[in-house]
N, C-alpha and C positions, 0 to 999 in steps of 0.2 A: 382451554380456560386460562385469563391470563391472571395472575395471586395478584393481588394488592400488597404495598407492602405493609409494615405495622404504625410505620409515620408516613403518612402520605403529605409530606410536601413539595414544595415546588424544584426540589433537587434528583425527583422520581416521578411526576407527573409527566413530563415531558416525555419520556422513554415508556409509560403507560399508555400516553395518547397515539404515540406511535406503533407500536404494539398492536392496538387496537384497531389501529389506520391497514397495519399488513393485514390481519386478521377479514375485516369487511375486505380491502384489497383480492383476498385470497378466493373470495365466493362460496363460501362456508355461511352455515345456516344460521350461526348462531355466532354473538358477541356475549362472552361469560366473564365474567369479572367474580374472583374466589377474594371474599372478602374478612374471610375469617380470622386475619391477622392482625388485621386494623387496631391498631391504641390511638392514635390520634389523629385528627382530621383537619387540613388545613381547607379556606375557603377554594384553591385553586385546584385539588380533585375534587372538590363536589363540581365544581365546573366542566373538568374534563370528564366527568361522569355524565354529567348532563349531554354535555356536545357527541360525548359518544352516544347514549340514549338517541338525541335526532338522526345520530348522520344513519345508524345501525334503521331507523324506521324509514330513512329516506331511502335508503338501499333495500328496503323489505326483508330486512334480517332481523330475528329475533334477538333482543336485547335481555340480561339479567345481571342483580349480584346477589351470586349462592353466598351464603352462612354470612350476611351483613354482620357486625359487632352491636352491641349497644351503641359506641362511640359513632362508628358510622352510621346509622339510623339518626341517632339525635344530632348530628351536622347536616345532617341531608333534611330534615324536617325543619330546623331550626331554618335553615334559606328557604323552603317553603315548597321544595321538590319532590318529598315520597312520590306520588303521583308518576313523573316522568322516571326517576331513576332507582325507585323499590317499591312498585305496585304491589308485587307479590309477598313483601314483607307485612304491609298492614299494619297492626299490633301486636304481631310475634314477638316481636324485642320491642321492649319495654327501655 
């Protein structure tokens, strides 16, 4: 599982997507992202969330982010992605 950190900006994103990149790399079944840290979300991880969401479905690996925040829910909706990047959240968080 790889943690989110609590400001996901673009000085941390880069070292998540790759993270993510060994992980699919690695042939492991699962791409988990622990999101339970999150205070604030800038647009360029909801993007790297997204792109891992496809690359993890083009590779037939199961994609998630356990314990999203508020904060990241409401950035990931607000672009209009629940769907690809927190299906499993729904209306959990509010």
């Amino acid at each position: 599982m790889i943690s989110l950190s609590a400001d996901l900006d673009r000085t941390n994103v880069a070292s998540l997507a790759h993270e993510g990149a060994e992980v699919l790399a690695s042939g492991v079944g699962a791409l988990t992202f622990d999101g339970s840290a999150v205070t604030r979300v800038r647009l360029c991880a909801v993007q790297m969330l997204a792109s891992a969401a496809r690359s993890a479905a083009t590779a037939g690996v199961a994609f998630s982010v356990e314990q999203p925040t508020a904060e990241l829910v409401a950035a990931v909706r607000l672009c209009g992605l629940s769907d690809l990047i927190l299906p499993s959240a729904g209306s959990a968080v509010q």
